[in-house]
Backbone as CSV, one residue per row, in Angstrom:
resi,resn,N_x,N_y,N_z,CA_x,CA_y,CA_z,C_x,C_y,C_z
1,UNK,9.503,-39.414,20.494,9.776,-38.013,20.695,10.531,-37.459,19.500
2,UNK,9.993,-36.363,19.164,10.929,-35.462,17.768,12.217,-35.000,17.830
3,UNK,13.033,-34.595,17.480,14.330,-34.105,17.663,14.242,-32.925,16.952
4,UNK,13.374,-32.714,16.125,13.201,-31.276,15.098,13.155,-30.183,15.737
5,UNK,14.217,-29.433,16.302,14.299,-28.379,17.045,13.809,-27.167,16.575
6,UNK,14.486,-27.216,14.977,14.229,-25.750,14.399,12.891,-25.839,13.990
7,UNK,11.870,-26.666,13.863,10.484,-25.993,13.631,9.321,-25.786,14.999
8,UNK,10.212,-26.618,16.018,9.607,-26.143,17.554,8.967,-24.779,17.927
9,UNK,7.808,-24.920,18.716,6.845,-23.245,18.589,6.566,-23.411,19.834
10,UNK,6.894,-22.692,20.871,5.969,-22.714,22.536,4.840,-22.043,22.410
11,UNK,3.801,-22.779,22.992,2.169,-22.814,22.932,1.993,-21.979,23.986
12,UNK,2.676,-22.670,24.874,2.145,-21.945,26.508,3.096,-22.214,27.591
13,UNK,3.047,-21.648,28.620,3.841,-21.763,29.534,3.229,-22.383,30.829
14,UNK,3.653,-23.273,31.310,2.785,-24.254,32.220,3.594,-23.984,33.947
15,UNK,2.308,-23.496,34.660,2.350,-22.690,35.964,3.016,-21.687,36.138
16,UNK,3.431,-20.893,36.576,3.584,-19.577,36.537,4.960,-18.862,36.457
17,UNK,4.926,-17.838,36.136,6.020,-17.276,36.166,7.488,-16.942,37.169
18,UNK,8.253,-17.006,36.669,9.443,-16.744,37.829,9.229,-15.757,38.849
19,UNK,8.672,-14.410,38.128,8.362,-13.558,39.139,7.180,-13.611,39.984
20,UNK,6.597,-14.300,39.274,5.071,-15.147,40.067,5.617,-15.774,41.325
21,UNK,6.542,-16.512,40.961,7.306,-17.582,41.694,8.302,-16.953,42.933
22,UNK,8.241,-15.687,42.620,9.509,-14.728,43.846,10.935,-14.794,42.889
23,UNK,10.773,-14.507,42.061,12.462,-14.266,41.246,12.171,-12.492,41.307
24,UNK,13.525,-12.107,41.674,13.429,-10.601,41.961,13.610,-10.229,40.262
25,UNK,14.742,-10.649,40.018,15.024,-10.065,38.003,13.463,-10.766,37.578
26,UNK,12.698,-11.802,37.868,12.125,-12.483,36.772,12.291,-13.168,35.943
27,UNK,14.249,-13.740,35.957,14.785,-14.036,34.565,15.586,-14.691,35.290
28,UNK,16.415,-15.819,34.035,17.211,-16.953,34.796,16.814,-17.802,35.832
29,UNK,15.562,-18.314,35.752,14.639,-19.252,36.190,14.289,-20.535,35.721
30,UNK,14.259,-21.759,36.769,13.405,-23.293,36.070,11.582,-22.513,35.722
31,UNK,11.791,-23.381,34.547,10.517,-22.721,33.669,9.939,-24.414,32.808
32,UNK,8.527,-24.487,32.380,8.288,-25.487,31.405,7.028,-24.529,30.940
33,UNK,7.595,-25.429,29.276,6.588,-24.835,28.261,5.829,-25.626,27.142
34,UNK,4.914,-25.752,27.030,4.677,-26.807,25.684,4.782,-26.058,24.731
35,UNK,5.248,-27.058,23.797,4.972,-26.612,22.456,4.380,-27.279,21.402
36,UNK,4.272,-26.724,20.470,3.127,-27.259,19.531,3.273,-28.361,19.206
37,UNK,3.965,-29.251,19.016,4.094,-30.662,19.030,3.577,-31.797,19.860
38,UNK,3.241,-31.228,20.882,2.664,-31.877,21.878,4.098,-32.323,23.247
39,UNK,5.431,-31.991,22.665,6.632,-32.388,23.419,6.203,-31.010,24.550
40,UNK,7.466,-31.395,25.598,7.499,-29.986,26.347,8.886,-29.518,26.524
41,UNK,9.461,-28.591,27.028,10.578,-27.816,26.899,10.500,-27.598,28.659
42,UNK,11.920,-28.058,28.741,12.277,-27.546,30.403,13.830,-26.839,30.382
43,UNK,13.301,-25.289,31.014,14.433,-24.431,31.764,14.878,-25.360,32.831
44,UNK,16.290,-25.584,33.085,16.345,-25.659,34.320,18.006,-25.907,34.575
45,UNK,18.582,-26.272,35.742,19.781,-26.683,35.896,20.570,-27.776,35.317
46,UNK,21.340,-27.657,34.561,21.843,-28.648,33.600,23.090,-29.826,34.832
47,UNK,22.633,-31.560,35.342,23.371,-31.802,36.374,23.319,-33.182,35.561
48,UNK,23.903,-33.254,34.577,23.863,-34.282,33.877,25.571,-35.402,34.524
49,UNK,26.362,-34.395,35.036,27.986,-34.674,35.338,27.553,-35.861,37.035
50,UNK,26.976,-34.946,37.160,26.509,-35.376,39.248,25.478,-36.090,39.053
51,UNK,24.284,-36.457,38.061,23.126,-37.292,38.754,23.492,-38.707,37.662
52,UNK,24.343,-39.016,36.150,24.511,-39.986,35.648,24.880,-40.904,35.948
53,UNK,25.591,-40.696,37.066,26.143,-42.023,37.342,25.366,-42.849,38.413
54,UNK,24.391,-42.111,38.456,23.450,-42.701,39.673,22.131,-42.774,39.643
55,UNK,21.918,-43.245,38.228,20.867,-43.252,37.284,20.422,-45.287,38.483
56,UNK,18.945,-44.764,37.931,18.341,-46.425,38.391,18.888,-47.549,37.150
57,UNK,19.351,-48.405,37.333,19.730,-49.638,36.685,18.700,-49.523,35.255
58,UNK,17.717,-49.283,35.213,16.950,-49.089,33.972,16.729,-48.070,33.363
59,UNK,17.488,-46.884,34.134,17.647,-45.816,33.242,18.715,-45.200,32.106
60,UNK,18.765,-44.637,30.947,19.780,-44.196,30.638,19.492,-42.609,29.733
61,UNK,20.531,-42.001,29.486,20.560,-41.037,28.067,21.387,-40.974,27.233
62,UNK,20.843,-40.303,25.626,21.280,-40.535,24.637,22.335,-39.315,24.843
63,UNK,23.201,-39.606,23.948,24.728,-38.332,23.784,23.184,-36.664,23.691
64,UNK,22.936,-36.982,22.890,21.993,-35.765,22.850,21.365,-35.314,24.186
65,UNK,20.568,-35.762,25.106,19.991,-35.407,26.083,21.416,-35.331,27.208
66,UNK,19.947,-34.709,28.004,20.649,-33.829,29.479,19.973,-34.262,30.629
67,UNK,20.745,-34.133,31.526,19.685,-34.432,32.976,19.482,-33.278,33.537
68,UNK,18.284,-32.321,33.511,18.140,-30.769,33.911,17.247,-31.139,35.286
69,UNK,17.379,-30.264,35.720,16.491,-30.053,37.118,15.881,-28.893,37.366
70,UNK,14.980,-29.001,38.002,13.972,-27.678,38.295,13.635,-27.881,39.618
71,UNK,13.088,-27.004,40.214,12.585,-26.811,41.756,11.627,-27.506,41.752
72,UNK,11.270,-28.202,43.324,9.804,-28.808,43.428,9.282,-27.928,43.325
73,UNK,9.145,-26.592,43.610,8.362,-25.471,43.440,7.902,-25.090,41.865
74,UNK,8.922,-24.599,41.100,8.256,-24.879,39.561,7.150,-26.149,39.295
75,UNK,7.648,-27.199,39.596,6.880,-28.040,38.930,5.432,-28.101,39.504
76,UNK,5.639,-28.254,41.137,4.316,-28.255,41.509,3.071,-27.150,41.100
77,UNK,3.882,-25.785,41.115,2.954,-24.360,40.611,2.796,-25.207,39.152
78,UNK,3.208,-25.543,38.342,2.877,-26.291,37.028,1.762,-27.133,36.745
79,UNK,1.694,-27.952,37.958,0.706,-29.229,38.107,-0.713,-29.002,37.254
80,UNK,-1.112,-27.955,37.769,-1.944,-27.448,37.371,-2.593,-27.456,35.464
81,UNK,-1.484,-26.850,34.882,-1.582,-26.686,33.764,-0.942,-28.178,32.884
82,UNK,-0.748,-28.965,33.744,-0.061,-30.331,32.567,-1.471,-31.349,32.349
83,UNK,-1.420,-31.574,31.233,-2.655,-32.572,30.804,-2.355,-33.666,31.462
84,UNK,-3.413,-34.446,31.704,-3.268,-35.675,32.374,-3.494,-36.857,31.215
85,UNK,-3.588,-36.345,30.134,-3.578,-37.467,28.801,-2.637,-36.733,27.491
C-alpha cells in the first residue's frame, strides 16, 4: 500500500451518497472512495482509542494508521460498486 498522500486523486465514489443514504445536511457522513491508485479512502468514525486494544491476536497498526468505522449501511449500499479483483 502507498503512503503518497499528496499525489492521491478520487476516481469515484463507491455506493451512494449520504443524502442518498437519509443524511438531512448530506455532509459529515461514512463515505468510501477510490482513487486512482487503485487504494481506497474511508470517511468514517475515527475509534482507534476503544477498538485497539481488542484487536484479534494477529492483528495490528502502524503509528500512522487509524481504526475508522462506517455503518453497515454505507458499506453494504457500496457492495455494489467494489471490484471483486
Amino acid at each position: 500500500m502507498s503512503h503518497e498522500f499528496s499525489t492521491a486523486r478520487i476516481v469515484r465514489r463507491l455506493g451512494d451518497t449520504p443524502s442518498q443514504r437519509g443524511s438531512a445536511s448530506g455532509a459529515n457522513c461514512p463515505d468510501l472512495f477510490e482513487l486512482a491508485d487503485g487504494d481506497f479512502a474511508v470517511i468514517g468514525t475515527d475509534r482507534t482509542e476503544e477498538l485497539e486494544g481488542v484487536l484479534p491476536i494477529d492483528a495490528s497498526r502502524a503509528d500512522h494508521e487509524r481504526i475508522v468505522v462506517i455503518t453497515r449501511e454505507t458499506l453494504i449500499r457500496a457492495k455494489r460498486d467494489i471490484p471483486d479483483a
